[in-house]
C-alpha positions in Angstrom: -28.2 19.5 17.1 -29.6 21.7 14.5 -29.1 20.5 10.6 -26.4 22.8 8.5 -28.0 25.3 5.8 -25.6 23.6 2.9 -25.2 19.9 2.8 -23.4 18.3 -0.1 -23.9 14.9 -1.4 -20.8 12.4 -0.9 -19.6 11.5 -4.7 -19.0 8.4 -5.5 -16.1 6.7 -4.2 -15.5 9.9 -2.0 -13.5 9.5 1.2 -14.8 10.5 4.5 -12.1 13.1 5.1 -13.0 14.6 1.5 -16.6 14.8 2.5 -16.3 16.1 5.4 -13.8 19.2 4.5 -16.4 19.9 1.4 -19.2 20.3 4.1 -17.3 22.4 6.2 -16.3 25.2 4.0 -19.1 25.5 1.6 -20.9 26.2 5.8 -18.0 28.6 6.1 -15.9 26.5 8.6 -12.3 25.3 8.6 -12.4 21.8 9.1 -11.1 21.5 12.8 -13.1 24.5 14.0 -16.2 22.4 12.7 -15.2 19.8 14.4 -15.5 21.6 17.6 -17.7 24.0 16.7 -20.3 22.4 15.0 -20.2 18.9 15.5 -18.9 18.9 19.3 -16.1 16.9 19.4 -12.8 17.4 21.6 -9.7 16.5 21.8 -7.5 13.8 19.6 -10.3 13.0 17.3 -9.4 16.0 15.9 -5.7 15.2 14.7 -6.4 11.8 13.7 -7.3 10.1 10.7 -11.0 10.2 10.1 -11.1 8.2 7.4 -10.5 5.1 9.0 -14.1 5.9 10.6 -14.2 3.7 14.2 -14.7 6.9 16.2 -17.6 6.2 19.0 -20.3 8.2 17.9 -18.6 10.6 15.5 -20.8 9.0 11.8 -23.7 9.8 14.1 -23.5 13.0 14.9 -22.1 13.9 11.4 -25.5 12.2 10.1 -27.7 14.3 12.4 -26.1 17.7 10.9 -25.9 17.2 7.5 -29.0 15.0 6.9 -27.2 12.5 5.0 -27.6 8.6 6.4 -25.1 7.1 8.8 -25.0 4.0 6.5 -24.1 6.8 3.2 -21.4 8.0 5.1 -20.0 5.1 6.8 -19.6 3.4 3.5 -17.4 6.9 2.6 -14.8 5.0 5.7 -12.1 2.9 5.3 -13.7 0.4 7.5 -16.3 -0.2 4.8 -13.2 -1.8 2.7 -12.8 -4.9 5.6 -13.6 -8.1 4.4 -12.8 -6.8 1.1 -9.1 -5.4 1.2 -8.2 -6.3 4.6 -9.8 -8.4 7.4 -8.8 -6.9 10.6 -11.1 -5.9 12.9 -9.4 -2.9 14.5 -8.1 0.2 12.4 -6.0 1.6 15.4 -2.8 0.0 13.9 -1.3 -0.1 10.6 -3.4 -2.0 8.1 -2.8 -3.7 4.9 -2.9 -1.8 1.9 -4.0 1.2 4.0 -1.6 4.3 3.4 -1.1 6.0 6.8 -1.0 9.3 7.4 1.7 9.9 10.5 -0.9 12.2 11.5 0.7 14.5 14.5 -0.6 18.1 16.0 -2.8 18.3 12.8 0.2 17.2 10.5 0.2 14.8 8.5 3.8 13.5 7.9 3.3 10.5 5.8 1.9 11.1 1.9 -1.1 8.8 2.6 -3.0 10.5 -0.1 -2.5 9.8 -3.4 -4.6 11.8 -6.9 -4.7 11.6 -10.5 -4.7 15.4 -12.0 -6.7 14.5 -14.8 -9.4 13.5 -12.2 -9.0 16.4 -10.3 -9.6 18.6 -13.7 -12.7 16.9 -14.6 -14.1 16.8 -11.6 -17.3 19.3 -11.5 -16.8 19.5 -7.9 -13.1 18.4 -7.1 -13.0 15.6 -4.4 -10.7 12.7 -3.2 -11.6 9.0 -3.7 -11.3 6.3 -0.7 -9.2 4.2 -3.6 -6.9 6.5 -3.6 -5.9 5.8 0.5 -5.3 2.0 -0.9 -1.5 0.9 -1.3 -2.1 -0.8 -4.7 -3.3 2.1 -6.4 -0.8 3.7 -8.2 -2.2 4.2 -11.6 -5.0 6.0 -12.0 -7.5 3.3 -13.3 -9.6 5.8 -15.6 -6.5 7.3 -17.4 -3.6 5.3 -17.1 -1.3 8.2 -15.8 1.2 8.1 -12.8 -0.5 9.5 -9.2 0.6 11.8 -7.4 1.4 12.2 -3.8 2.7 15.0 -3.1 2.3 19.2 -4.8 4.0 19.1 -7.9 5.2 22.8 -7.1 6.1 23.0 -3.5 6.5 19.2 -3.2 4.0 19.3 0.5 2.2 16.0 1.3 -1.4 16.2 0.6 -3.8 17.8 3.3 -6.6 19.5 2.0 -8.4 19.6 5.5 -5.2 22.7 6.0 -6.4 24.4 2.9 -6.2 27.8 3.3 -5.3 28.2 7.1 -3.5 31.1 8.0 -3.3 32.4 4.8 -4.6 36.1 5.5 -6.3 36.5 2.4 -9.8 35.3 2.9 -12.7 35.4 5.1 -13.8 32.0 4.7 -11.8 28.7 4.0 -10.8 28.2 -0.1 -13.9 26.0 -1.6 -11.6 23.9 -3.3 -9.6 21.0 -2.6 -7.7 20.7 -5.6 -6.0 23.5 -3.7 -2.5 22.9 -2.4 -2.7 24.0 1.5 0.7 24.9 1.7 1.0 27.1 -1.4 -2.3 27.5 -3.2 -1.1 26.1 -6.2 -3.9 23.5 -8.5 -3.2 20.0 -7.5 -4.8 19.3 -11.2 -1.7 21.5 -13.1 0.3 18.5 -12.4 2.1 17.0 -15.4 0.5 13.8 -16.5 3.1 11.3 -15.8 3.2 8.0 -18.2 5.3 4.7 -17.7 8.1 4.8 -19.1 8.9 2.0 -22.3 10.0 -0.8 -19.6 7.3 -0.7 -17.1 4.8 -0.1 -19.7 5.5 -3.2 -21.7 4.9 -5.7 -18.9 1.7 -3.8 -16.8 -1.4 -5.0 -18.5 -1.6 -7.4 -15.6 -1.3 -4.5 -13.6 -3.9 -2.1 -15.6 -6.0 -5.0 -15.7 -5.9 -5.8 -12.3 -7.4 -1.9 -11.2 -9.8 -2.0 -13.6 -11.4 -5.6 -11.8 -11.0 -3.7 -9.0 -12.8 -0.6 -9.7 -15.7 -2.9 -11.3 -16.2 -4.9 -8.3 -14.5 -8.5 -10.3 -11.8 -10.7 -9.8 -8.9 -8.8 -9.4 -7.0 -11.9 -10.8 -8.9 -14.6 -12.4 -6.5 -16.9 -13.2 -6.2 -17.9 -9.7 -9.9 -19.0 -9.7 -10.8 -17.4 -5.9 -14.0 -16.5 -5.1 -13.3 -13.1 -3.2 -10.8 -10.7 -4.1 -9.3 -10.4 -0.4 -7.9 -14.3 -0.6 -6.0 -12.6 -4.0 -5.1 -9.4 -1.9 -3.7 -11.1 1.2 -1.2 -13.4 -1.3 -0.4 -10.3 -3.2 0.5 -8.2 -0.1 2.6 -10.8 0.8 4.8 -11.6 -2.2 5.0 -7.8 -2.7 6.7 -7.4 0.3 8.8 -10.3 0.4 10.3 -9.2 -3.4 11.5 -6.3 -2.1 13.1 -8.1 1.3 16.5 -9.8 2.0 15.9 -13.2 0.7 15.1 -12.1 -2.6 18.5 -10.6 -4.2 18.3 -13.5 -6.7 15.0 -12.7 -7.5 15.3 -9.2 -8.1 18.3 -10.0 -10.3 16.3 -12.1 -12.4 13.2 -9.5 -12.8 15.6 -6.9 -13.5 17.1 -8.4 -16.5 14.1 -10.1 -17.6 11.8 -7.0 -17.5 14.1 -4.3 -17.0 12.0 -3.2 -13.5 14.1 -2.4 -10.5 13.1 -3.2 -7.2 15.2 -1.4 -4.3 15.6 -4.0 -1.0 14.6 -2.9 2.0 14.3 -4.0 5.6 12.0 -6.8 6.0 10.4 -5.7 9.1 9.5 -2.3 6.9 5.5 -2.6 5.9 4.4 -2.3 2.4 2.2 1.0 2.9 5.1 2.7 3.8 6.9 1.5 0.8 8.2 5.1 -1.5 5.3 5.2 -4.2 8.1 4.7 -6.9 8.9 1.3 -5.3 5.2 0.1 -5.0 4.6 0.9 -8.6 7.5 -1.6 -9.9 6.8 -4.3 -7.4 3.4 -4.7 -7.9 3.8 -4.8 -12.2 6.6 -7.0 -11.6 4.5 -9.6 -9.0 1.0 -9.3 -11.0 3.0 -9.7 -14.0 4.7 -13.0 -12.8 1.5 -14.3 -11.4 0.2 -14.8 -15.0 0.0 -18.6 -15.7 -0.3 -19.1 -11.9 2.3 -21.1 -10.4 4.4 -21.4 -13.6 5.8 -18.0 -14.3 6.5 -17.6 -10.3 8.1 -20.6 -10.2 10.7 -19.9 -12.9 11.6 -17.1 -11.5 12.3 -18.0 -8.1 14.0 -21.3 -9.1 17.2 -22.5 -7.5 17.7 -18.7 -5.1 17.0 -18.4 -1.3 13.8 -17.7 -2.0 12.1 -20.5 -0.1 9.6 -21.0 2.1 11.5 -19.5 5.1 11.0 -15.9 3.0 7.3 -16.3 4.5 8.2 -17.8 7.8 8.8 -14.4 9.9 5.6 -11.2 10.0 3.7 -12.8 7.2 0.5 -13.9 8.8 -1.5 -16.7 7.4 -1.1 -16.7 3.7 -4.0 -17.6 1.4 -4.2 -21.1 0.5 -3.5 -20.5 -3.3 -0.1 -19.3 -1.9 0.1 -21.3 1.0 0.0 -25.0 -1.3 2.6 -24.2 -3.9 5.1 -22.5 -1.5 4.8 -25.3 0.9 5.0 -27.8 -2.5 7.3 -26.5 -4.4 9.6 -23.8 -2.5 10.1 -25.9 0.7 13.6 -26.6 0.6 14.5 -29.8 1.7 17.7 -31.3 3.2 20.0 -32.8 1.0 22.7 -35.0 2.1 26.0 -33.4 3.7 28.9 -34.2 5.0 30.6 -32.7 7.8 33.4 -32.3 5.7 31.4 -31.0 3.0 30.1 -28.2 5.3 33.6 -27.5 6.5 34.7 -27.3 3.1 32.4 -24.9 2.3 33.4 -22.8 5.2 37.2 -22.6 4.8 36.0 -21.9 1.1 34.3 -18.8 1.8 36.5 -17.6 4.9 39.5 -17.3 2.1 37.2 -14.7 0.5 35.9 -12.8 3.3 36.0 -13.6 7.1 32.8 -12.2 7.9 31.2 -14.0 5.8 27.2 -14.7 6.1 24.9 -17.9 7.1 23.2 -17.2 3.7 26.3 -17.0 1.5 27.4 -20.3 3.0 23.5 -21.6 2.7 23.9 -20.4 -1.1 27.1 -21.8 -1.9 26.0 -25.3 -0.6 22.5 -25.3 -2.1 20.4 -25.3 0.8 18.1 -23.4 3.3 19.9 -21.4 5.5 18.2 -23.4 8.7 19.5 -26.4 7.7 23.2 -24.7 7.6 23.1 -23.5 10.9 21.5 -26.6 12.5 24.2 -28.3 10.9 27.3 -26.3 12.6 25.5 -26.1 15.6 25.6 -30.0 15.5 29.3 -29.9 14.1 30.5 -27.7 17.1 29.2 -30.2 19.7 31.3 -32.8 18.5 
């Protein structure tokens, strides 16, 4: 396999997929006829996400034709970020913090790629960074602006491996991939988008929280953990669960103490796939309430359903600095109860609505919704 005549240098914090498009059309290739072409590989590699890197064989023989080291381009994967951002083995599945691509027939229907236009403009040779495939990146941590995820003219998902297929008017592919595919426009004309006065005044946690990330420190030092991905895990966690069913209360409470909406949405619903608009708010509004670690947090979560059966269901293990004060301070424990007392509570709410909910009833009497239904269950039997 004989070495291309042009073979560009990855830049730094350049993702695989980046890398590999700016080697293919400065060699005068569209990026799936290299594949084939040029590297010799078949079949669904070619529609799938590349980035994530656990191909048999593929870093190889991308090493042996562009003369750049397997261990240089392997750390240009998403893989390279496990045991840093994530911990599973396997990158087949969906992955914390990962933005997927719904890659399908060489479209990519998800907007797993995010950018920052002022990056994009500065760039001597415009490239996309492996940050910017990460779920918790929503500001751009050199300029403070908004990202983007989509074409600010014709609204398309980001794919520059499609740039300038089946356009007609050139030869070779564009050389440029701050270069809309779908209709040529600059990804860096963008507007620069800025929080607005609300989010703004509660996200240095947030901005500070990027920038320990892009320098390789403690992403939250107040929690006193000696890697970042014991931080990450917790985070992941909580920012899901704020935006889930047992948190009304709690979004209630952030919304008039900060002003920040969070939407709910179905538990079982991943935060990658989260709309970028609803990422953003949740994670300023958890960093900022994990300042002055467990305090903060536990004022806001006081006396709602927001207990430790929020964590019981598609949670994983959470991180022990999580783990110890849910467990302490959020287990809800049984109070006394009548019979009667429960019955009460049910005519009470039947009056108002017949279809009433386990939870309302769990609310009403102060107590985890468990215990409520254990409780009738027991009732019934008598």
């Amino acid at each position: 396999m004989n070495i291309l005549p042009i073979h560009p240098r990855p830049r730094h914090d350049e993702l695989l997929s980046s890398w590999i498009t700016r080697l293919a059309i400065e060699n005068g290739f569209y990026p799936y006829s290299f594949f084939t072409k040029v590297v010799g590989l078949k079949g669904e590699l070619i529609v799938k996400d590349v980035d994530r890197g656990n191909f048999t064989g593929f870093i190889e023989r991308l090493s042996q034709v562009s003369g750049v080291s397997t261990e240089e381009l392997s750390n240009l994967c998403i893989s390279s970020l496990q045991g840093e951002v994530f911990s599973h083995e396997s990158l087949v599945a969906c992955v914390r913090w990962v933005l997927p691509l719904g890659c399908h027939k060489k479209i990519k229907r998800s907007k797993g790629i995010v950018y920052c236009p002022l990056c994009l403009k500065e760039d001597e040779v415009r490239y996309f960074r492996k940050s910017w495939r990460l779920a918790f990146m929503t500001l751009c941590e050199k300029h403070g602006c908004i990202l983007w995820d989509h074409c600010s003219y014709c609204k398309a998902s980001i794919n520059y491996q499609r740039v300038g297929i089946r356009t007609g008017e050139y030869e070779i592919p564009i050389k440029d991939l701050g270069i809309c595919f779908n209709c040529r426009k600059p990804l860096w004309e963008a507007p620069v988008k800025t929080l607005p006065l609300n989010l703004e005044r509660f996200s240095s946690p947030y901005r500070n929280f990027l920038s320990a990330y892009a320098s390789g420190n403690p992403v939250v030092p107040e929690l006193n953990q000696p890697l970042n991905i014991q931080v990450l895990n917790g985070l992941w966690l909580l920012s899901g669960r704020f935006a889930g069913e047992r948190a009304i209360e709690v979004r209630e409470r952030i919304l008039k103490e900060t002003g920040i909406e969070i939407s709910p949405l179905k538990q079982n619903c991943s935060f990658e796939a989260f709309p970028f608009r609803q990422r953003l708010n949740i994670l300023i509004a958890v960093l900022y309430y994990l300042q002055d670690w467990p305090n903060k947090f536990l004022d806001l979560v006081k006396n709602t359903t927001f207990t430790v059966s929020s964590f019981n269901k598609g949670t994983g293990e959470m991180p022990f600095w999580l783990r110890t004060v849910v467990y302490e301070h959020l287990n809800a424990k049984p109070r006394a109860m009548s019979d009667e007392e429960i019955m009460t509570g049910v005519k009470y709410l039947q009056k108002k609505s017949p279809s009433f909910s386990m939870s309302e009833l769990a609310r009403l009497l102060g107590v985890d919704v468990g215990v409520v239904i254990l409780r009738l269950k027991n009732i019934k039997r008598k």
